[in-house]
N, C-alpha and C positions, 0 to 999 in steps of 0.2 A: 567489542565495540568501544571507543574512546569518545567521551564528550567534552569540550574545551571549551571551555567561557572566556571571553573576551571581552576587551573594551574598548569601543571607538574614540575618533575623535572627538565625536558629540555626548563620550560622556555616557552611549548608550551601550548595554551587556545583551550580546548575541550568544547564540549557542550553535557549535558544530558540530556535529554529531557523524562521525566516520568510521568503518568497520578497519581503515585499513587499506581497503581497496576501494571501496563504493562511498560514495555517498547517500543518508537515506533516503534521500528522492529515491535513487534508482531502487530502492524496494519496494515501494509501492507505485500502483498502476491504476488509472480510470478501469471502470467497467466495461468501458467502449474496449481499450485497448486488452484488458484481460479475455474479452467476448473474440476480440479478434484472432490474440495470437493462440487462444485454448480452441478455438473452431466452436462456438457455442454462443447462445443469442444471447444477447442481454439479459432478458427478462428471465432466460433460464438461471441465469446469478442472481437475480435480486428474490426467486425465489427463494433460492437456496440459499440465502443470507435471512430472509424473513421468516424459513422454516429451521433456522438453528443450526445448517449444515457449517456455516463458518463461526469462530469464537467470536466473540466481541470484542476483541482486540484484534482481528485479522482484518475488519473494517471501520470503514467511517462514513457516515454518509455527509457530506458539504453542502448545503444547497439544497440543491433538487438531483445532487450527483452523489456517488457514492465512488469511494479510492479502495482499493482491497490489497491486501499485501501478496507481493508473489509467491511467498512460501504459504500462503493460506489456500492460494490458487494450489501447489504443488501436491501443499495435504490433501486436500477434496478431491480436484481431478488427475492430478499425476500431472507429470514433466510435460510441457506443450508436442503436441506432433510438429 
């Protein structure tokens, strides 16, 4: 993974963060969408995030929403069906 700082016109330092292939959006996923494409309810992740099944670094909660990384998805439940 390569991260590259940059500077705008205004002066302002961004950071990109690219594996190469992806961007790191594409590693992480709402709950909604992780519930969706793993076949499993919401509420069954957010227990399993509140009982310890994910590291703390494999989530974040936002708000009142929580993002989860798909390789934290892959450790817990395996590769989606």
């Amino acid at each position: 993974m390569t991260a590259v700082a940059t500077v705008n016109n205004s002066g302002g330092i961004f950071m990109k963060i690219h594996d190469g292939e992806n961007n790191v959006l594409d590693m992480v996923m709402s709950l909604k969408e992780a519930s969706e494409e793993w076949g499993l309810d919401d509420s069954t992740l957010r227990r399993a995030i509140s009982s310890g099944r994910f590291r703390p670094d494999e989530y974040r909660k936002t708000g009142r929403n929580y993002i989860i990384l798909k390789s934290g998805m892959k450790r817990v439940y395996g590769s989606p069906e």
